[in-house]
TIKE-636247 format. One record per residue (C-alpha): residue number from 1; residue in one letter; x, y, z. Coordinates in steps of 0.25 Angstrom, whole numbers. Layout:
resi:NUM; resn:a; c1:X; c2:Y; c3:Z
...
end
This chain:
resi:1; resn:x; c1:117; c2:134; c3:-15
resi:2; resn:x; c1:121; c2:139; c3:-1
resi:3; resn:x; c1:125; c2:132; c3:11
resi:4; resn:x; c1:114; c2:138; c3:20
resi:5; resn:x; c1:102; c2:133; c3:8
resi:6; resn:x; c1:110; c2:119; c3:7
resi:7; resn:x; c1:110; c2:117; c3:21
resi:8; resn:x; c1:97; c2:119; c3:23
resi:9; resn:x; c1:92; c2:110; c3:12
resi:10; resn:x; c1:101; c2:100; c3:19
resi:11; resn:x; c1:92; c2:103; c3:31
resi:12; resn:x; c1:78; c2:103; c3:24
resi:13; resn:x; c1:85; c2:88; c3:19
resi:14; resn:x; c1:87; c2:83; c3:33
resi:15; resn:x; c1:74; c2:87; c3:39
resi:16; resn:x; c1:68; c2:82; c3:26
resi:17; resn:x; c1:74; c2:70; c3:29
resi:18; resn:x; c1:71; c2:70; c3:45
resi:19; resn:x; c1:57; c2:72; c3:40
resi:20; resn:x; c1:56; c2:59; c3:32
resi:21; resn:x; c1:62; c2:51; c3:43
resi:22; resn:x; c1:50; c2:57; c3:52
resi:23; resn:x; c1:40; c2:54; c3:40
resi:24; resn:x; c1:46; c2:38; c3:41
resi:25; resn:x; c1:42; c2:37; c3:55
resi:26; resn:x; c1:28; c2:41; c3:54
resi:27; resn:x; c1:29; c2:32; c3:43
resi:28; resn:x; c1:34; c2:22; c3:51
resi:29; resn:x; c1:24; c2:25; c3:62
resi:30; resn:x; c1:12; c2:23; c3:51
resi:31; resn:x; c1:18; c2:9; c3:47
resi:32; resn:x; c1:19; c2:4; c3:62
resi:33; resn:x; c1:5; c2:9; c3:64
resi:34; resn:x; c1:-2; c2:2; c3:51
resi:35; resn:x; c1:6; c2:-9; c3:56
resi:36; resn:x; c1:0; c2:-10; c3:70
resi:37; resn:x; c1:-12; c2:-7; c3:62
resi:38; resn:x; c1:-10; c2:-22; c3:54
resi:39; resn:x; c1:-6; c2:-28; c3:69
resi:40; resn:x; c1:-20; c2:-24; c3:74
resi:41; resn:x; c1:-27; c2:-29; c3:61
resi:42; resn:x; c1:-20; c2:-43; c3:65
resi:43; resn:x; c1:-24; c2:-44; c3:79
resi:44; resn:x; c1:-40; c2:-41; c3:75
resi:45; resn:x; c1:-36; c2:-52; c3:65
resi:46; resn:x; c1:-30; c2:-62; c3:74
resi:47; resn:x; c1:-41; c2:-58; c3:85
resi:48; resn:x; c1:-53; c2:-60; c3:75
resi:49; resn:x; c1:-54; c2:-62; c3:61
resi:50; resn:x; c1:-45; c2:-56; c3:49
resi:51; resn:x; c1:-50; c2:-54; c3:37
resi:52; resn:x; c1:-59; c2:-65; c3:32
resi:53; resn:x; c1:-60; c2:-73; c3:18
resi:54; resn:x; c1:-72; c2:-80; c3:16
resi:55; resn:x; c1:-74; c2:-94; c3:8
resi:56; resn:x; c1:-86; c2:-102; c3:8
resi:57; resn:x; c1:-96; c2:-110; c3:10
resi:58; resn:x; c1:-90; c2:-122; c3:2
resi:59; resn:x; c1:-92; c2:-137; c3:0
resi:60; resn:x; c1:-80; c2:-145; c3:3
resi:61; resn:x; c1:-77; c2:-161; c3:5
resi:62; resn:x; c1:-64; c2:-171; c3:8
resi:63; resn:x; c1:-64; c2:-182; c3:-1
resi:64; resn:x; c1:-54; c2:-192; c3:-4
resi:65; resn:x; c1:-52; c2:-200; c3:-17
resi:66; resn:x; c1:-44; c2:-214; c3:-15
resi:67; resn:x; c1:-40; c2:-221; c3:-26
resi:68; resn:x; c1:-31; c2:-233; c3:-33
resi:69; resn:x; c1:-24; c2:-242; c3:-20
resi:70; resn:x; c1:-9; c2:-236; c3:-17
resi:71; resn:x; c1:2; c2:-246; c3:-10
resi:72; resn:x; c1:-8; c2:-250; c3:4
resi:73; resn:x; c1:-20; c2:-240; c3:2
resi:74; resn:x; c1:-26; c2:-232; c3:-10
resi:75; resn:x; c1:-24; c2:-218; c3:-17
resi:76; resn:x; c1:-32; c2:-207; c3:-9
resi:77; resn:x; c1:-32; c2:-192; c3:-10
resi:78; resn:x; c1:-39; c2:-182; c3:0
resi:79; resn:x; c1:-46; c2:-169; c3:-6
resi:80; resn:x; c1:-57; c2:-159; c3:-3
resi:81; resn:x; c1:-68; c2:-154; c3:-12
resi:82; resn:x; c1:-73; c2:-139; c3:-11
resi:83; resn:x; c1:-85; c2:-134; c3:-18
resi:84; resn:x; c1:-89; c2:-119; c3:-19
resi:85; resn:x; c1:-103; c2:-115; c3:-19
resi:86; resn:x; c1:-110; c2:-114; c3:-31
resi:87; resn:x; c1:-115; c2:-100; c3:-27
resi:88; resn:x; c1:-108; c2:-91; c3:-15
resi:89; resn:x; c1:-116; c2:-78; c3:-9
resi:90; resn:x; c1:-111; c2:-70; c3:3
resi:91; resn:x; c1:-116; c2:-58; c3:8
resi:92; resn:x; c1:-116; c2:-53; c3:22
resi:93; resn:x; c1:-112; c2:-40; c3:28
resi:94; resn:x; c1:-97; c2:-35; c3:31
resi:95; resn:x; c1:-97; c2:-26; c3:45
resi:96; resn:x; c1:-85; c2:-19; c3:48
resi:97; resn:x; c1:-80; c2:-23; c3:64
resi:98; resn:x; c1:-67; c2:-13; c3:66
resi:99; resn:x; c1:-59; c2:-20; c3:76
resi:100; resn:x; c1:-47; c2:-11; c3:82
resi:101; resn:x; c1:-34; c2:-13; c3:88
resi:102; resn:x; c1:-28; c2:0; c3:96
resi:103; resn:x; c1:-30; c2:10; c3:86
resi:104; resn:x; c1:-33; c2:1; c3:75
resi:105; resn:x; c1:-45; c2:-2; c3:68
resi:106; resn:x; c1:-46; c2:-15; c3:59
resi:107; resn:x; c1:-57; c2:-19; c3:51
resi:108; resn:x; c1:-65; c2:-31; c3:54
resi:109; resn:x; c1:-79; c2:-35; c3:50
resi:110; resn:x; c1:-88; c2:-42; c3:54
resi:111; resn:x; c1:-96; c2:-49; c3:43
resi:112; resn:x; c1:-110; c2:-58; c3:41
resi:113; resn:x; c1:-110; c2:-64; c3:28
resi:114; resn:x; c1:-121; c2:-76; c3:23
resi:115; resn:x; c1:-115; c2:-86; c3:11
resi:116; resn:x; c1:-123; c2:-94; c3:3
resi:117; resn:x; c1:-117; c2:-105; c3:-4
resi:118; resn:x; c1:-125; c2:-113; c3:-13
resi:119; resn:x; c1:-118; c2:-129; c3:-22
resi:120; resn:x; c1:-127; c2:-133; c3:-33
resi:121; resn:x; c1:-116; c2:-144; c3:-37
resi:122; resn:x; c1:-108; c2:-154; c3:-28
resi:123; resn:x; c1:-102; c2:-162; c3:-37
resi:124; resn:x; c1:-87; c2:-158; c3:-32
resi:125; resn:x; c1:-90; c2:-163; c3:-19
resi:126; resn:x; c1:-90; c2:-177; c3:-24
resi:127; resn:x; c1:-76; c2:-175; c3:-31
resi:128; resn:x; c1:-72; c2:-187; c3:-43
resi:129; resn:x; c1:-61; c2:-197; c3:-39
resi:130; resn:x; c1:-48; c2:-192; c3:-47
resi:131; resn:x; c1:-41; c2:-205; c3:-48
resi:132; resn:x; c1:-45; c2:-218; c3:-56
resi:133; resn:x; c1:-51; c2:-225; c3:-46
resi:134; resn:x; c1:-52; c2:-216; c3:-35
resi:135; resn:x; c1:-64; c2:-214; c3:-25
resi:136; resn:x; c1:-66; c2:-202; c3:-18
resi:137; resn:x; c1:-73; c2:-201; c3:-4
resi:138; resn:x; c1:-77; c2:-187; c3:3
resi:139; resn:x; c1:-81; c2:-183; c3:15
resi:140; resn:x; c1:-93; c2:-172; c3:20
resi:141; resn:x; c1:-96; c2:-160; c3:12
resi:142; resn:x; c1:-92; c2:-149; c3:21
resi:143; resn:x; c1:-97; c2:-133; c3:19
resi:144; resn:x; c1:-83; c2:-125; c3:23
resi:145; resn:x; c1:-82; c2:-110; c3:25
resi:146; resn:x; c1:-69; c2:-103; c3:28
resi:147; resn:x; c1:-66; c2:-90; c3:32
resi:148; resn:x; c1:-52; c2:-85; c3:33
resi:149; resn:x; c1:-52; c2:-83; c3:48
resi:150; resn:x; c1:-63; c2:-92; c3:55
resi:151; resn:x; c1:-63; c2:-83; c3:67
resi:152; resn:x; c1:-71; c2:-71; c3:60
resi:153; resn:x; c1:-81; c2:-82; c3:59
resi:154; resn:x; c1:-92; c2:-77; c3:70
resi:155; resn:x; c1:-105; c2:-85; c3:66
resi:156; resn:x; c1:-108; c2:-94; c3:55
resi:157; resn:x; c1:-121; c2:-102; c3:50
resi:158; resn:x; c1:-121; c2:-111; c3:39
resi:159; resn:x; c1:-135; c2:-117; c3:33
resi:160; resn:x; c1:-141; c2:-125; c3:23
resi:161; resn:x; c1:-154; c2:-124; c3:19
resi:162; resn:x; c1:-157; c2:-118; c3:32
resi:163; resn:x; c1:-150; c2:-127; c3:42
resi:164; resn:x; c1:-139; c2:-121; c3:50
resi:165; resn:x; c1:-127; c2:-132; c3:48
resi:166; resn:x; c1:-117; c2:-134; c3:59
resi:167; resn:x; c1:-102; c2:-126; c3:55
resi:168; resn:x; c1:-89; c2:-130; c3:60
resi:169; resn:x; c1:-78; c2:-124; c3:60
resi:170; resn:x; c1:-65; c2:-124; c3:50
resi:171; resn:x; c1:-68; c2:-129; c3:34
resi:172; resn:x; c1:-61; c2:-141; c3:34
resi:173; resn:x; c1:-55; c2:-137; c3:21
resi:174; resn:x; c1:-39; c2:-136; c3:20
resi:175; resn:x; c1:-36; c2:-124; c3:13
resi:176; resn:x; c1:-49; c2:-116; c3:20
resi:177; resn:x; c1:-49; c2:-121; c3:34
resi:178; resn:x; c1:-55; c2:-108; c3:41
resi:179; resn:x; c1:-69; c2:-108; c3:42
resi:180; resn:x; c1:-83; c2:-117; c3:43
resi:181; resn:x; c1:-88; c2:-130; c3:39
resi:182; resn:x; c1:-100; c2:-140; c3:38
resi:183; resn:x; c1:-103; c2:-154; c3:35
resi:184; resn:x; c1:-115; c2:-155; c3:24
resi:185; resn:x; c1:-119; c2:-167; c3:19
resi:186; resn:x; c1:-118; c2:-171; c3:4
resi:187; resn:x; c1:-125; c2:-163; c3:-5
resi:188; resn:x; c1:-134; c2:-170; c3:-14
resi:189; resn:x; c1:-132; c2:-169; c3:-29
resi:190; resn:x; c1:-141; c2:-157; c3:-35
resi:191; resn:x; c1:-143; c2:-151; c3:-22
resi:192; resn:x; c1:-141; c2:-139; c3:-20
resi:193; resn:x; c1:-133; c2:-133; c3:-6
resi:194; resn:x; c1:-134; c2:-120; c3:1
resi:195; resn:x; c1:-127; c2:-114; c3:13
resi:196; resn:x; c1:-131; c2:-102; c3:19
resi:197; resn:x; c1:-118; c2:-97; c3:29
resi:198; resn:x; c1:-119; c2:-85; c3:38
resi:199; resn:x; c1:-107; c2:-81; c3:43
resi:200; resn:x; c1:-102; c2:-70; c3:53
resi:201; resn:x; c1:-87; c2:-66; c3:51
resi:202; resn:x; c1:-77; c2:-55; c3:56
resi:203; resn:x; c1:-64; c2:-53; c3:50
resi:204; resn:x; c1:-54; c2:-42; c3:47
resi:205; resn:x; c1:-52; c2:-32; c3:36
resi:206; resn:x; c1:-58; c2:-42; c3:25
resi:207; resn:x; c1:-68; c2:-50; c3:20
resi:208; resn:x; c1:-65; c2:-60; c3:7
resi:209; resn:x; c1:-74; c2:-71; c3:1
resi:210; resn:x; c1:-69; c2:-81; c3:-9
resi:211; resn:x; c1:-82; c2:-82; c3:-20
resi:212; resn:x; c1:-78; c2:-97; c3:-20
resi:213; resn:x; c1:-91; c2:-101; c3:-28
resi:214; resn:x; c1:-96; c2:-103; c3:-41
resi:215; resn:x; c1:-104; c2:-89; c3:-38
resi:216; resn:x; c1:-100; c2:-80; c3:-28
resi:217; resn:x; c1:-111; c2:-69; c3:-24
resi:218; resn:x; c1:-104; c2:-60; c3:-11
resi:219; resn:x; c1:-112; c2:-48; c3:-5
resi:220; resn:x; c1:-106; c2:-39; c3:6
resi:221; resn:x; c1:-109; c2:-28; c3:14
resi:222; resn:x; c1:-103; c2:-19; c3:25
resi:223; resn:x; c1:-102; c2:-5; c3:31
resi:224; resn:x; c1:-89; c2:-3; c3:29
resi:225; resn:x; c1:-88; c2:8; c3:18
resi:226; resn:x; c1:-72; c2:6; c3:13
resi:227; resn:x; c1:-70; c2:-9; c3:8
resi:228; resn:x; c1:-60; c2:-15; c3:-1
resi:229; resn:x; c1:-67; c2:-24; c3:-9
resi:230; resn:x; c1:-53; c2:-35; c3:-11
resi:231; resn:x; c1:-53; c2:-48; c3:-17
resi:232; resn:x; c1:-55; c2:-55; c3:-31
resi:233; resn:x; c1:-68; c2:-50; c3:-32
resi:234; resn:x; c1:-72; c2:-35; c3:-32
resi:235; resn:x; c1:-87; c2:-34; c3:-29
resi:236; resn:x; c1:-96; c2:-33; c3:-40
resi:237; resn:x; c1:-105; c2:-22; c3:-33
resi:238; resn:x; c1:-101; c2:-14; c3:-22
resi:239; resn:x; c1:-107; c2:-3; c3:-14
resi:240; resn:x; c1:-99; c2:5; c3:-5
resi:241; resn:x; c1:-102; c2:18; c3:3
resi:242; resn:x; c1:-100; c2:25; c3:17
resi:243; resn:x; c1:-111; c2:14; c3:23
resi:244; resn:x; c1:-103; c2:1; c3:19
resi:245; resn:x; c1:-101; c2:-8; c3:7
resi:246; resn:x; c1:-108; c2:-17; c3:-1
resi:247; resn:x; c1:-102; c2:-27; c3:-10
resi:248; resn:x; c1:-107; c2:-40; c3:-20
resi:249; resn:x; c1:-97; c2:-49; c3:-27
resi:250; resn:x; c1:-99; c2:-59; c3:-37
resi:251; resn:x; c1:-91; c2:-68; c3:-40
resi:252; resn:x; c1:-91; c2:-83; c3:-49
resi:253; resn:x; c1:-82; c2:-94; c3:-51
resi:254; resn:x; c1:-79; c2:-87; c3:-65
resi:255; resn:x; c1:-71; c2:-74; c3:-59
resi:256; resn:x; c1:-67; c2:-82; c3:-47
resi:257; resn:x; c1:-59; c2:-96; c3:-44
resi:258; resn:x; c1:-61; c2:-95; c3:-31
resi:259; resn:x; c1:-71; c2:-108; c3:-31
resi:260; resn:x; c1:-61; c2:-116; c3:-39
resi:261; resn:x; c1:-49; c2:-112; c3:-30
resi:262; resn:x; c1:-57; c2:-116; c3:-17
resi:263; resn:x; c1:-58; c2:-128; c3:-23
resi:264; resn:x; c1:-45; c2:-131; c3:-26
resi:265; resn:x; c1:-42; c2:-127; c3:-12
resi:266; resn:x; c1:-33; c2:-115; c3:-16
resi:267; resn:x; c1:-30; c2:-102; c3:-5
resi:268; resn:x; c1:-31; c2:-91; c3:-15
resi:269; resn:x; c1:-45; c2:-88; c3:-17
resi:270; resn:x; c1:-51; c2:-76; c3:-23
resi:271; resn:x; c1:-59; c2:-67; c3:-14
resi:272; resn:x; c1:-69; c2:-56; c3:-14
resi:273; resn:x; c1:-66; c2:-47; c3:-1
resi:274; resn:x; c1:-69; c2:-33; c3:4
resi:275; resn:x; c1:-60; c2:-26; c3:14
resi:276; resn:x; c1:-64; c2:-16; c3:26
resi:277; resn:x; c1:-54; c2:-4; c3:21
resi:278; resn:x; c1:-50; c2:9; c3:29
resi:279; resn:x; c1:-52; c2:18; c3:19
resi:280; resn:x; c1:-40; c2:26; c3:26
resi:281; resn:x; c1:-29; c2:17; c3:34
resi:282; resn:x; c1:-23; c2:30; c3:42
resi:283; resn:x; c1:-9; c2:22; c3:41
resi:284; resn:x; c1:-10; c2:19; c3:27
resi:285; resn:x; c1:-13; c2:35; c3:25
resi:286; resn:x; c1:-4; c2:39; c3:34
resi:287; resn:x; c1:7; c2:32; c3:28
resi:288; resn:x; c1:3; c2:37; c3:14
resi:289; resn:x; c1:3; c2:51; c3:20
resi:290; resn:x; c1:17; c2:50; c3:25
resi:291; resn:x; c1:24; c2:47; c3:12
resi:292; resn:x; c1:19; c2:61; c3:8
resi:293; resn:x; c1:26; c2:66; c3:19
resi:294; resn:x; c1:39; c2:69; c3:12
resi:295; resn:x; c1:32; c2:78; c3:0
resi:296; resn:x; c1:24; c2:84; c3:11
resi:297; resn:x; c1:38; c2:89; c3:18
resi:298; resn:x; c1:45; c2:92; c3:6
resi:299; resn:x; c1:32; c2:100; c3:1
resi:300; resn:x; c1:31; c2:110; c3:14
resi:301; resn:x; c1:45; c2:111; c3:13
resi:302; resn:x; c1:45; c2:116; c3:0
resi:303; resn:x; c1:35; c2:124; c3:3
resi:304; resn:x; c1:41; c2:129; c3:15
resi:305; resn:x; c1:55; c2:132; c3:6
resi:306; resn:x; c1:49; c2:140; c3:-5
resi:307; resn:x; c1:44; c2:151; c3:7
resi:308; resn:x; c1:58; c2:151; c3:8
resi:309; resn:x; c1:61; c2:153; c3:-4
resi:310; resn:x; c1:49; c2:165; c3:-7
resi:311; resn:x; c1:48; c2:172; c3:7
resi:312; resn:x; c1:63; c2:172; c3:12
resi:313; resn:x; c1:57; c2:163; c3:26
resi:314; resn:x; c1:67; c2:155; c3:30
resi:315; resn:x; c1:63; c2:143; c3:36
resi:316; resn:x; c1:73; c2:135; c3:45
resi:317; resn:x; c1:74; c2:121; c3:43
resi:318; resn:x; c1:70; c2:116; c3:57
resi:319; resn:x; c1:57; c2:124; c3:52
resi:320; resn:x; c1:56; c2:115; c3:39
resi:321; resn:x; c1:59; c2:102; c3:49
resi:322; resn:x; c1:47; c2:105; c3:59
resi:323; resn:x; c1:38; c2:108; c3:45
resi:324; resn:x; c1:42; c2:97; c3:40
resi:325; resn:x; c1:40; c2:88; c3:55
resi:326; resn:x; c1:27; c2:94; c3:55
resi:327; resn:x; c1:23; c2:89; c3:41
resi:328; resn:x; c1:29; c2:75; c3:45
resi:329; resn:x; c1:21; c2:75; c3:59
resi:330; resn:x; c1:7; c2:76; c3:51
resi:331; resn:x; c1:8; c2:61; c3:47
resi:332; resn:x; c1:11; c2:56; c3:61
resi:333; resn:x; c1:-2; c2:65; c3:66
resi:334; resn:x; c1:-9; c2:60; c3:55
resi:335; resn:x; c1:-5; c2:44; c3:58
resi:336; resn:x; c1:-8; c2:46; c3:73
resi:337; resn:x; c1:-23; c2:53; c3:70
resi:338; resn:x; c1:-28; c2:45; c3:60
resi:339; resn:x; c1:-26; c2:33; c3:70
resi:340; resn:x; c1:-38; c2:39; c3:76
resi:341; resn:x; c1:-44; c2:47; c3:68
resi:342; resn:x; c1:-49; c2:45; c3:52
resi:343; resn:x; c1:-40; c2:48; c3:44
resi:344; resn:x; c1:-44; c2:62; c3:37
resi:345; resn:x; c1:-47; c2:67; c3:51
resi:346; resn:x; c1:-34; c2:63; c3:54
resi:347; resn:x; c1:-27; c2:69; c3:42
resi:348; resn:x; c1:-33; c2:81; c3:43
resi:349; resn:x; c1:-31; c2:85; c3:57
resi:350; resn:x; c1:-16; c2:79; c3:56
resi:351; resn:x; c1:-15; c2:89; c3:44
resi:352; resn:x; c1:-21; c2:101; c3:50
resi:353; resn:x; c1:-13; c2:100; c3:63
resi:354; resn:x; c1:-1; c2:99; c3:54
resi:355; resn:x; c1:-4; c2:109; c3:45
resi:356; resn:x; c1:-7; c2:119; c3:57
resi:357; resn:x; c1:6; c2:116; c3:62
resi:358; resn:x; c1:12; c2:119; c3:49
resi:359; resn:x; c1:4; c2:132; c3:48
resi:360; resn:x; c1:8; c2:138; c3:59
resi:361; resn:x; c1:23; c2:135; c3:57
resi:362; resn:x; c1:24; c2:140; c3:46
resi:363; resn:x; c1:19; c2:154; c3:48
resi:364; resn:x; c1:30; c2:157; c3:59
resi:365; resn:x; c1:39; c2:149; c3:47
resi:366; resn:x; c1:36; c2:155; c3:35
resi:367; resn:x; c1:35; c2:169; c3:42
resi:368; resn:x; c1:20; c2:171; c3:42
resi:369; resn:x; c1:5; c2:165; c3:43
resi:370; resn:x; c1:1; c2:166; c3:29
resi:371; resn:x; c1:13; c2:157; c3:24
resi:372; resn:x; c1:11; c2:147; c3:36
resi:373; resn:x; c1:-5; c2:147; c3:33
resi:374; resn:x; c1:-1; c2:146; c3:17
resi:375; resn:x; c1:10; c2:136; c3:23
resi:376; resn:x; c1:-1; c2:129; c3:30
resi:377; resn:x; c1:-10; c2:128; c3:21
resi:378; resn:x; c1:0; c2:122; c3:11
resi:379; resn:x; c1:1; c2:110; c3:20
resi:380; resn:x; c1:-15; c2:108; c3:22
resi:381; resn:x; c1:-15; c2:107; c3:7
resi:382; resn:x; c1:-3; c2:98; c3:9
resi:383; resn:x; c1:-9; c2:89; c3:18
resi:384; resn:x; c1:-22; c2:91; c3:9
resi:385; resn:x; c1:-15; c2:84; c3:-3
resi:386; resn:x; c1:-10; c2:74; c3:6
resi:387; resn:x; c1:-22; c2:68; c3:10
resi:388; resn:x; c1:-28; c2:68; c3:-5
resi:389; resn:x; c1:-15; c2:62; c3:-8
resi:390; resn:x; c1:-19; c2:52; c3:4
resi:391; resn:x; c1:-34; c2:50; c3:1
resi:392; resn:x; c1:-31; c2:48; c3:-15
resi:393; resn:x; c1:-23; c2:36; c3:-14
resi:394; resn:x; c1:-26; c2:35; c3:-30
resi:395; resn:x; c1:-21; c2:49; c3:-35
resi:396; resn:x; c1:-12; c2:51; c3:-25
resi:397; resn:x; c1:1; c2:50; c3:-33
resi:398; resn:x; c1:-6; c2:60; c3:-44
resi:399; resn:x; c1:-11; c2:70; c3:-33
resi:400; resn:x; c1:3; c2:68; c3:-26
resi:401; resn:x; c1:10; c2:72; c3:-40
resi:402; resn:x; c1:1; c2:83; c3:-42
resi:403; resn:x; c1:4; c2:90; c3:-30
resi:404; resn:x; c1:18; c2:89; c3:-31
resi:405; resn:x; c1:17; c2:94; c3:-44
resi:406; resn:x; c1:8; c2:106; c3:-39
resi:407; resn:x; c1:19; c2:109; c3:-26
resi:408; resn:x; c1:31; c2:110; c3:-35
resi:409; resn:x; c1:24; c2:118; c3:-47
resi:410; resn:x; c1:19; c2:126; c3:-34
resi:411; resn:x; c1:34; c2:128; c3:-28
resi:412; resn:x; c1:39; c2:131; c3:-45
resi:413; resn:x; c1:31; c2:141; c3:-49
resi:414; resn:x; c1:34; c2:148; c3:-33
resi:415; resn:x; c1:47; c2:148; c3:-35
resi:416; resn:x; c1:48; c2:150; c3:-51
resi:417; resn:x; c1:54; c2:164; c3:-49
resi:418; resn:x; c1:65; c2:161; c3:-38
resi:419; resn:x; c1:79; c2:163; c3:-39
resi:420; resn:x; c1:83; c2:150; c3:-32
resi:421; resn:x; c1:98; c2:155; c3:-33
resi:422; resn:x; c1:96; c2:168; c3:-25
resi:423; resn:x; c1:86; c2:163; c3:-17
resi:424; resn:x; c1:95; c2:151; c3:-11
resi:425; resn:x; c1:106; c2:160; c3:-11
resi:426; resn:x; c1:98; c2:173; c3:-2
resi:427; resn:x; c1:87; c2:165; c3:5
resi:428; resn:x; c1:91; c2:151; c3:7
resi:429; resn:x; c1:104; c2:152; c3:8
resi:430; resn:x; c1:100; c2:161; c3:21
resi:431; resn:x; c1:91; c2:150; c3:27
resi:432; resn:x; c1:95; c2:140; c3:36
end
């Protein structure tokens, strides 16, 4: 190899290289911005509600069981009883409240749900005394409903039979303390309660309910046409189009423990939950699209190479370094529009300026404007596989495969014929 081709390679390698470094910035610029992103998420959080998990209505009462005399006193132990319902239906309506922050959007709801609980058994609520001798007293049977965060709780009416009861506000359970209660009084044995509770929340991003009851029946509805439908639970039936969602669980104590744990008193519930979803997070797309960047630099300077190699063109390596700045440049115009724009609009004006540029460039370049529009056209195609590559999440990596596979068969069968030997020695080993 002669010196004039291996000093250009060595070139070509340092602006590669240079062009990386500029690739990590805007990389690093897409990081610092899904992080301001996350910090404007928090402040709507921390000024109104974050997401919500809901749990209730349930029965619960404080007892204590005393027992055999100890030294001056007697034996005693403290506890609480909690009794799900017999049978849980939810159903309200989820409406979608974008709050923003700068150029941030973050998606809140606002939500009107109705929960009917009904007990047909109350037996638990007059717990047995666990020690020989012991006898246990308990206090008021008290209907708790926690929410996660008690500030989304905009308006609340809780009946039975009809008659509005008096709320107030915290559980007075221990382990679930955000929320509402009321004191009922002793239900009589084979009667049957019912609480009817209409509730009017806002939160952030989610919406979980723990189906702790022996029957759970949840039905949903919403205008947001992307949710994520999380949780234990996916919904039995669901219907989602351009106009919104609808969604129906079911769920019994058999597929869930969620009754038994909230018994127990345990943090870990199971949950059936839908998330507002962005179908496209421009940072997230942006950040994917930038650790493409390298094959798109080393593609076009292939490319440009080969011309090289066929017409004779010599191309200086400041030459390949602005190609190469411009290619790099896309991502930072793509990240700065899709800020303010949706994100194909963004992508494709970002593309089309870039691929303009490129156009443009390469005809004074390559020596002429057929091979800068073939040129140009190659990178419209280029930046058209990188938006499939994008959009296509799940075959990216076989569609990625496939057209590396195709560029290299491509650049084979071009340069099947070629002498490499004599070429480096009369036509590269001039450039420079």
């Amino acid at each position: 190899m002669n010196q004039a081709l291996f000093i250009k390679l060595a070139i070509l390698a340092a602006v590669s290289l240079l062009l990386c470094v500029v690739l990590a910035q805007i990389g690093g610029l897409v990081g610092e911005r899904r992080m301001r992103q996350h910090e404007a998420e928090q402040s709507v959080e921390q000024s109104q509600a974050g997401p919500q998990t809901l749990l209730g209505p349930l029965l619960t009462r404080s007892c204590k069981e005393t027992w055999a005399p100890y030294k001056d006193g007697v034996q005693s132990r403290s506890f609480a009883v909690v009794l799900p319902p017999s049978h849980l239906q939810v159903g309200g309506r989820v409406s979608p409240d974008p709050r923003y922050r700068g150029l941030f959007k973050i998606n809140s709801y606002a939500s009107k749900l109705t929960l009917l609980a009904r007990w047909d058994d109350f037996d638990a609520l007059n717990p047995p005394a666990e020690n020989a001798g012991g006898r246990v007293d308990c206090g008021d049977v008290v209907a708790m409903f926690s929410a996660s965060d008690a500030r989304g709780l905009r308006d609340v009416e809780l009946k039975r039979d009809g008659r509005v009861l008096p709320v107030k506000p915290g559980t007075t359970h221990g382990v679930y303390p955000s929320g509402l209660h009321t004191v009922l009084p002793m239900p009589r044995s084979g009667e049957t309660l019912e609480l009817n509770l209409s509730v009017d929340l806002v939160g952030t991003r989610s919406l979980a309910i723990i189906p702790a009851a022996a029957s759970t029946a949840v039905s949903l509805q919403s205008s947001w046409p992307h949710p994520s439908f999380a949780g234990r639970f996916l919904p039995a039936e669901r219907d989602v189009t351009e106009a919104g969602f609808s969604a129906r669980w079911q769920v019994s104590e058999l597929a869930s423990s969620a009754a038994a744990d909230v018994a127990a008193g345990k943090k870990e519930l199971d949950t059936l939950a839908v998330e507002l979803m962005d179908p496209v997070n421009p940072y997230v797309m942006s950040d994917r699209a930038i650790k493409y960047g390298l094959m798109f630099i080393a593609l076009t300077f292939v490319t440009v190479g080969l011309t090289e190699l066929l017409t004779g063109r010599r191309v200086h390596p400041v030459q390949y370094l602005l190609v190469g700045l411009a290619l790099s440049l896309f991502f930072l115009l793509l990240l700065s529009l899709s800020e303010h724009l949706p994100f194909l609009t963004a992508y494709v004006i970002a593309a089309a300026a870039a691929a303009v540029v490129l156009t443009q460039y390469a005809a004074a370049m390559l020596g002429g404007w057929w091979r800068g529009l073939a040129f140009g056209g190659g990178i419209a195609l280029l930046y058209g596989a990188l938006y499939v590559l994008l959009s296509r999440e799940q075959t990216a990596l076989v569609i990625g495969a496939v057209l590396l596979f195709t560029v290299l068969a491509v650049v084979m069968t071009l340069t099947r014929r070629l002498d490499w030997y004599r070429l480096g020695n009369e036509r590269l080993g001039q450039a420079g």
